[in-house]
N, C-alpha and C positions, 0 to 999 in steps of 0.2 A: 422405495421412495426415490432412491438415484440409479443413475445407468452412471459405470464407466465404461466413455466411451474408446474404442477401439480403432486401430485403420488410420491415425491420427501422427506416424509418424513412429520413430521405431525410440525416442529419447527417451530413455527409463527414468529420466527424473523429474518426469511429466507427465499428468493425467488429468483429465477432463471426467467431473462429476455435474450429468443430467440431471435434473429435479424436475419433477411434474408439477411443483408448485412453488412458488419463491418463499412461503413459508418453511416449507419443508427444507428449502438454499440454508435459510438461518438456521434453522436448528441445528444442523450438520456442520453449517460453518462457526458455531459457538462451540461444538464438542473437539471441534476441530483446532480452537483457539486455545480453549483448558487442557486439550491434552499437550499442546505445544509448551503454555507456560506451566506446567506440572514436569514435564522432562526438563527445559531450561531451570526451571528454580533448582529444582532437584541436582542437574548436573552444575554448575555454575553459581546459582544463588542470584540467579537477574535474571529478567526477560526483557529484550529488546524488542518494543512494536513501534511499527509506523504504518500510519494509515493516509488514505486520500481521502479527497472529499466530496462531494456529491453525494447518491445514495449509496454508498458505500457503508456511511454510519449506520444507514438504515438497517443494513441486511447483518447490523450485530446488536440488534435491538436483545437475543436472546441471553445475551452474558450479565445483561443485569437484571436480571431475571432466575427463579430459584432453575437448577440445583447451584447455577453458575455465581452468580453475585453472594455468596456466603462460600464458597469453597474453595474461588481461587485464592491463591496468594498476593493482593493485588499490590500489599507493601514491596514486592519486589519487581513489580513494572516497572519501565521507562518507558515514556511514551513519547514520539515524533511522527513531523507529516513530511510524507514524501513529495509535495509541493503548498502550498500559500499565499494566496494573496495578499499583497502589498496594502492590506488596509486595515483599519483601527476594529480592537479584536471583538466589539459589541457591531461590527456593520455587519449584514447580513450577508455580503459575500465572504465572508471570513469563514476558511475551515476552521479554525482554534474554535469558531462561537458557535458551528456545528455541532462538530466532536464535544463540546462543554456541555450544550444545550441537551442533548441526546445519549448524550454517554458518559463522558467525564464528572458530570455531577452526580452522577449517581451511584458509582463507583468508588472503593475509597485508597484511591490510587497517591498518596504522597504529592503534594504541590510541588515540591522541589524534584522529583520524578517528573514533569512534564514538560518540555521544551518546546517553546513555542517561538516563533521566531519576535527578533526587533522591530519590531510596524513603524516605531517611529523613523526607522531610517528609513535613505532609500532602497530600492530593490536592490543593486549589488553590491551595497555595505551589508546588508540586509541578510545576501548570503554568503559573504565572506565570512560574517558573524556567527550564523550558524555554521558554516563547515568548523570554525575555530573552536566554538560550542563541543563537537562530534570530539574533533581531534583534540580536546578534553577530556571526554569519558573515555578515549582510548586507552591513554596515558594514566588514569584513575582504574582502569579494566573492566567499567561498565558495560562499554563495547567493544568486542572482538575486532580482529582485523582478517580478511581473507587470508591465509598463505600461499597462495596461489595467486592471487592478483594486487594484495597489498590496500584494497577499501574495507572500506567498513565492512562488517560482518552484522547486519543484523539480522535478529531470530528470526524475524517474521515481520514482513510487510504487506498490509492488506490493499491492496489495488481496485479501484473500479475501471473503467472503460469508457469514451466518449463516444457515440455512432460514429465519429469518424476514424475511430480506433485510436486516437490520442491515452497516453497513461500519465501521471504523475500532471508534468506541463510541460509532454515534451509532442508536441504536434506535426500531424504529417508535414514534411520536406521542410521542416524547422531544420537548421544548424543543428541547434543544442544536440538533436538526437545522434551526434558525431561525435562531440563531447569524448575525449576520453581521457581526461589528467585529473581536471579538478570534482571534487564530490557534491559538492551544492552551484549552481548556476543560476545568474537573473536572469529573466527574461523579461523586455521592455515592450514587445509589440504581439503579445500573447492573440491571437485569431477570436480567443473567445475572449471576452471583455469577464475581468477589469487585466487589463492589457498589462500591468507592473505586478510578476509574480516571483519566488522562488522556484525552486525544483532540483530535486534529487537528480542526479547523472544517471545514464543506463550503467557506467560501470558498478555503483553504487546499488542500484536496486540488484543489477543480477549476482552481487556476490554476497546476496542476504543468503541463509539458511533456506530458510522456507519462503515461498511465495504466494499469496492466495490473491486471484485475476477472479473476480466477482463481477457477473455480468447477468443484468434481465432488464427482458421486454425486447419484441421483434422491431423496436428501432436501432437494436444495433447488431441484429442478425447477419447483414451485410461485411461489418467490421470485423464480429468473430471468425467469419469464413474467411475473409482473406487472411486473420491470422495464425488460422490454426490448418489452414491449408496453403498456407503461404502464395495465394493466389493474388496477393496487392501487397504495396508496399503502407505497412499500418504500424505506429510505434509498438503495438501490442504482441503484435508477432515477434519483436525482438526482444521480448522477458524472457529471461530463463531466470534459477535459481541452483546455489550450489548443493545443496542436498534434492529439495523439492520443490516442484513447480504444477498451483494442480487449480485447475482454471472450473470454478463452480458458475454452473450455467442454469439459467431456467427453459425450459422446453420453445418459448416464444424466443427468448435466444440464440439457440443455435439450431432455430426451422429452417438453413438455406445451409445444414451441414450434409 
């Protein structure tokens, strides 16, 4: 059902899984999430995730779903977004009303486990808020911290991909994507509307555990090539992660690798 693919650069703590189908993407990426927080509970007794938004929720349709929706341990999740829109949590550009709509109801993951960002502020109260939120559960030992770079540490962050290769909300020849002190950043004049967002730093996402870079459809076939061949300058090409980094593709995906 998958290819891992090969020739893609010599980083051992990076690998690229093909799929012939994006159904078969989720399946492998739900077994892939259970067995993350089955080790994290087990070692630690928490699992740290953060997700994006767009179809990203989509492609984990399968964890609420048998075997996974009765087996995980979902009272020991935390759950956060690795960016969010600056708007009220029932509008329709809201990842929170995403993520809720599609997965978080269905799930029975602890209210007080969910961190969502302050809507009512503005965007960089917004993310001062949440980094002060983070560097809460540090201090509590919810969340790790790197030893090697001093951010946050978390288990797993599920990532999608923009065609223009954009991650989290950090967009091609943006600032942000230079960012390297603070862990949550606003951004006011975001390219894709609605222009007032949050977003996780690149220090921040790459000094998570694991990384899962979830990408389909041959409209962003172009973006993947440049970043996995580092042939353009695309935020996506500058994920890595401290343990794992392993980029699930569909076939119409990376057709220009």
């Amino acid at each position: 059902m998958a290819t891992t693919a090969t020739g893609m650069g010599k980083d051992k703590k990076k690998r690229v899984e093909i799929f012939d189908l994006e159904e078969n993407l989720a399946v492998d990426l739900a077994k892939f999430t259970s067995d993350l927080s089955d080790k994290f509970c087990k070692e630690r007794g928490a699992f740290t995730v953060v997700v994006s938004g767009g179809s990203l929720i989509k492609s984990l349709r399968k964890l609420v779903e048998s075997p996974y929706v009765d087996s995980i341990d979902w009272s020991r999740w935390h759950f956060f977004w690795v960016d969010e829109r600056v708007v009220p949590k029932h509008h329709d550009d809201s990842n929170y009303k995403l993520a809720y709509d599609s997965f978080l109801s269905k799930v029975p993951i602890p209210p007080g486990n969910v961190y969502a960002i302050n809507e009512s502020l503005s965007a960089e109260a917004a993310a001062d808020d949440y980094e002060t939120c983070l560097k809460h559960l540090v201090k509590t030992n919810i969340l790790r911290v790197s030893e090697s770079t001093g951010f946050p540490k978390f288990d797993l962050i599920l990532l999608g991909m923009g065609p223009d290769g954009h991650v989290a909300s950090l967009f091609p020849g943006h600032g942000l994507c230079k960012e390297n002190q603070k862990w949550v950043m606003s951004i006011t004049d975001s390219p894709k509307p609605p222009s007032e967002r949050i977003t996780f730093t690149f220090p921040v996402i790459n000094s998570s555990a694991y990384v899962a870079l979830v990408v389909c459809g041959s409209g962003k076939a172009e973006a993947v090539q440049a970043a996995l061949k580092k042939t353009g300058d695309v935020p996506a090409g500058s994920v890595s992660a401290e343990d794992e980094l392993v980029w699930f593709l569909d076939k119409p995906a990376c057709s220009k690798l």
